[in-house]
Structures are given as C-alpha cells and as structure tokens.
N, C-alpha and C positions, 0 to 999 in steps of 0.2 A: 552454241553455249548451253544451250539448253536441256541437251541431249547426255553432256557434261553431267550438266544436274541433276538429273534422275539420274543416271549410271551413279551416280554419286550416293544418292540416298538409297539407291536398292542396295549397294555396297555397305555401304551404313547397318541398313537393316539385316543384314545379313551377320552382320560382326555382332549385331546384338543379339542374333539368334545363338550365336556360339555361346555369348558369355550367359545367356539367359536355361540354356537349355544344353550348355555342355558337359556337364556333371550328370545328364540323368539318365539312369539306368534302363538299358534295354530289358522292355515286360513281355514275358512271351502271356498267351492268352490262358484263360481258365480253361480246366478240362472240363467242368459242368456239364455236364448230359452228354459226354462221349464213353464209348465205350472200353474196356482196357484190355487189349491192346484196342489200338481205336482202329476205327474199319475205314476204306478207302475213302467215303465221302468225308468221315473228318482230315483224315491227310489232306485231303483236296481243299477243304476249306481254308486250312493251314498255310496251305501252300498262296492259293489266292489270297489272305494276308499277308504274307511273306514277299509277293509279289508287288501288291498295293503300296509297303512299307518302302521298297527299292524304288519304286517308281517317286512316291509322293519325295521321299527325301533327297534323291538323287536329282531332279528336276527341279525341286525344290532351291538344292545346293545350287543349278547352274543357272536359275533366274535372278538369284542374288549375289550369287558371289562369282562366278568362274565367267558368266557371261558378259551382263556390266564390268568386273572389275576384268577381264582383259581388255575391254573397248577400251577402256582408262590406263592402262597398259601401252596400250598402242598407242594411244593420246602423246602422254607423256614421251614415248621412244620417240616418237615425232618429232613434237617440240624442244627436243634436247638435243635430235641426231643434225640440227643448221640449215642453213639454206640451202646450201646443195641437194639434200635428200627431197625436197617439196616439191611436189609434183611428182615424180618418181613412182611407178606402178610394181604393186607386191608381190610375193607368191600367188596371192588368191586376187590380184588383179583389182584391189583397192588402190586411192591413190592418197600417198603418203602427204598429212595435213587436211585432209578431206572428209571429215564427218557426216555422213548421211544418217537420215532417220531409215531409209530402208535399209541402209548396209548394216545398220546398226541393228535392229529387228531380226532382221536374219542374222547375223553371227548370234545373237543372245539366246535365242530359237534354237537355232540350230545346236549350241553349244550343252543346250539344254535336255535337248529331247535325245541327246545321242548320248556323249559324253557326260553329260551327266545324272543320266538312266542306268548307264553301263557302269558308273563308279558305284553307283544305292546297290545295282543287283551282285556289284564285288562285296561291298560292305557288309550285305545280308549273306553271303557266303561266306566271312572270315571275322566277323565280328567274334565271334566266343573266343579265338585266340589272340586278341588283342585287348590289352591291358584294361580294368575298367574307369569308369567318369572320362574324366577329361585328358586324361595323359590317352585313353583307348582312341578319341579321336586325332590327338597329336599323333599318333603313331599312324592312326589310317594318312593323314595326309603326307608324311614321311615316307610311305611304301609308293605313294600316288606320285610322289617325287623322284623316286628312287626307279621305280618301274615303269610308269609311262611317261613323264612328262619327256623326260629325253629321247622317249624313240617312238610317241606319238604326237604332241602336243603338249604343252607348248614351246619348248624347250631342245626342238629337234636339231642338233646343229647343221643339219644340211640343208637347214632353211636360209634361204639368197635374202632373206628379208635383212639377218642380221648384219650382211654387207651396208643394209641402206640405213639403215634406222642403230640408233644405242645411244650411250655408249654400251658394250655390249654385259660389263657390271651392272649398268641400271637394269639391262632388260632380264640378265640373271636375278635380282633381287625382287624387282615387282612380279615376275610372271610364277619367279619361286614362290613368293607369300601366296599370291592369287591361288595356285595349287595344293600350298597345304592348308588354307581356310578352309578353300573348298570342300578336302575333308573332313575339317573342322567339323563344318555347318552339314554335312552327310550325315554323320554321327548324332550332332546334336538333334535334326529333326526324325532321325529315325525313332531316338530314344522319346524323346516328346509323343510323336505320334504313335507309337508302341502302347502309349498308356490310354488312348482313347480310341483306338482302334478293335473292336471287339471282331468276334468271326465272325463272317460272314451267315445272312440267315435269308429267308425269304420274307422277312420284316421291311419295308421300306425302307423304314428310319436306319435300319442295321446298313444296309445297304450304299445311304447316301456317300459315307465316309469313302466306298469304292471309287470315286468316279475318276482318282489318277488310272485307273484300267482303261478309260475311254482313251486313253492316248495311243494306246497301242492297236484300235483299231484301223486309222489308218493308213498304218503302217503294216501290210500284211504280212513279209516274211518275220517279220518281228514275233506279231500273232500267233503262225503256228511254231516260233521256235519255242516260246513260253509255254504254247499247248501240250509239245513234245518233252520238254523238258519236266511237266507236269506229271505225265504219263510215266515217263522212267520215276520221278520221286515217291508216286501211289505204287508202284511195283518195287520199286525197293524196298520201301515201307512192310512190305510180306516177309520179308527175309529176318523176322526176329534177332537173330544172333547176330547181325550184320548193324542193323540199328543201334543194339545191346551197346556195341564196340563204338559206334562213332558220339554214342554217348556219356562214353566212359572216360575218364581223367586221361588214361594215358592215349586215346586220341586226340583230347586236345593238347595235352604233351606233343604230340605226334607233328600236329598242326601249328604250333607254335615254332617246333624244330625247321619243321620244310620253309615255313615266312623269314623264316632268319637265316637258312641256308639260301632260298634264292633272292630273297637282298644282297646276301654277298655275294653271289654270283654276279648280279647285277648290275653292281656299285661302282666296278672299275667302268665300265661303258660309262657310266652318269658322270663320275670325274672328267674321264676323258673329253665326254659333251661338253660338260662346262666349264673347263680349261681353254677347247674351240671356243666357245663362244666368247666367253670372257675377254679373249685380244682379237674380239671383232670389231665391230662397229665404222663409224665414219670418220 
C-alpha cells in the first residue's frame, strides 16, 4: 500500500508541475561575452546546455509522471482485470497483483533514465515547431502518443500482457493520460529550467546546475553518442549559410510541415493499435 502512496504523490507532483510551470516560455541563453559568429567553444557550451535541459527534464518527466504513474496503471489493470488474472506472470515476468518496492524501483528507474532522457533529447530537437505555453506541451505529448507509445511503450498491441490484465479501454485511457502528461511535464520543466540555467563556465557555482550530466557517465555508449553528436553540432556550426537557414521562418515552416506529415503517416498504425487493444482484455 504504501508503495501506492508515494507512486501517488510523485504523480501528484508531477501534475503540479505542469499546471505550475506549463505556460512558461523556453529561454535560450544570453549571448554576453560570445563572440559573433560565436566560435566552437561557445556552440559547445550551448550544446552542453542544451544537453543538461533534455536530460534534467526528460528524467525529470519520468521520475514523476511516466514512472510512478505507469506502476499505478498497472495497479489499477490488476485490480480490474479479476481473479483469474492474479498470479498470472507478464511480458516482463512480473506477477499480476504483486507490488514490490524493488520491481517498483526498477521500472521507475529504468523508465526514467531511458525513456524519459530520450523524450527531453526529442523535445529539445522539435521544440521551436510546436505551438507555444501550454498548448506546445499538449501537442508534444500528442506526438509522444501518436509516434511511440503504440510501437514502443506503452501502448504496444503485441503485448500478451493485454490478454491478462484490462479491460483493455481502461488500459487505453490510464496509459494514454500517463503519456501525454508526461509530455506535459517535459515541456513544463524544460521551460522552468531554461530560465535558471546559465552556460556553462568554469565558476563552480555555474557549474552545479550541470550535475543531470552525471547520469550519463554510467552509461558509456550513451556518453560517446552525446560526445559525437557534439562534434557534428560544433562543425555544423562553421557552415554559416546552413545555420542562416535553419534559423529562418521558413525552416521552421519546414519543420512544422514534416511533424504533421509524419503524424499522419503514423496515425493509421495508432488507430489500428488501439482498436487491438481496446477489445482485448479479460
């Protein structure tokens, strides 16, 4: 029960992050004492904000909302899916009705440092094409519905779990919310921490706000993938005319176009998933 309770209040807290901090505008940083065009070390510092921001918010999102509130997800398919289903072992070899503090540790964890690292480092790549306040995070968690949750998690219909557990309408409606909050709460803490987040300096104090970076130590191939992907941003960075354009209106024209073309791509697999699942359950 207890276990219940906190998954419950980090849920909680989580939902207040949204309403508290969903309205507020992503700040990018001062240019103060860089040079113009700015030279590789300011890109790089840029970058290592920009990195710090997807980390803090993304991890952030899945300690309060995607982690707890899927345990509470599952809770709930449990206690709804009858006796038949209890006992009953899952995809991932839990057993249905059976709450641990380590199983529960690890999914939240886990939930956290992957999936919800990987949605902050989306958001920090498509943020400027989505709508701004609070409608820009509706929309991020709408894309996070539309695009992964049916053909990653949670939402996958070829998962055997929905045979044991539902009905399979509940499990479409709690595990839906839990993924577009989750955006929600991406957005809201990115734009929060955006405002208090200065570049990075060799000042201590500048410094402390980094320490979401320490997550990625590790985790090594993680490490040099951020490292690599640093290294193409500081060389891109030299190509003036190329920067010029991806900062101009009709690239985010451009970017707005392709997010709404591969939604609709998308959309008919997601129906289809959640028509499967919908006349699943027990």
């Amino acid at each position: 029960m207890i276990i219940v309770v906190i998954c419950g209040l980090l849920a909680v807290l989580g939902l207040v992050g949204v309403a508290r901090w969903g309205g507020t505008d992503f700040h990018a940083p001062p240019s103060d004492g860089e040079a113009s065009p700015p030279t590789a070390g300011d890109v790089a510092r840029r970058y290592l904000r920009s990195v710090t921001l997807a980390i803090g918010s993304g991890v952030g999102a899945g300690l309060l909302v995607s982690g707890p509130g899927g345990r509470l997800a599952m809770r709930l398919l449990a206690a709804t899916a009858g006796d038949a289903a209890q006992g009953r072992e899952t995809e991932a070899e839990e057993i249905v009705g059976r709450i641990t503090a380590s199983g529960t540790i690890s999914f939240v964890l886990f939930t956290a440092l992957f999936f919800g690292a990987a949605t902050g480092a989306l958001y920090l790549v498509i943020r400027r094409w989505l709508p701004a306040g609070r409608l820009g995070g509706l929309a991020f968690g709408m894309l996070l519905l539309v695009l992964a949750a049916t053909r990653i998690d949670p939402l996958r219909s070829d998962n055997p779990d929905f045979d044991i557990v539902g009905p399979g309408w509940v499990a479409l409606v709690v595990f839906g919310a839990v993924v577009i909050f989750h955006g929600m709460l991406v957005a809201a803490i990115a734009g929060r921490y955006s405002l208090v987040l200065q570049l990075p300096s060799w000042n201590v104090r500048s410094m402390a706000p980094y320490a979401p970076l320490l997550l990625m130590l590790p985790v090594f191939p993680v490490f040099v993938l951020v490292a690599a992907v640093g290294a193409v941003v500081v060389l891109v960075s030299r190509l003036r005319p190329l920067v010029d354009f991806l900062r101009s209106a009709a690239a985010r024209t451009a970017g707005r176009v392709g997010l709404a073309v591969i939604s609709l791509v998308a959309l008919p697999g997601t129906v289809a998933a959640i028509a499967d699942i919908a006349g699943r359950g027990p």
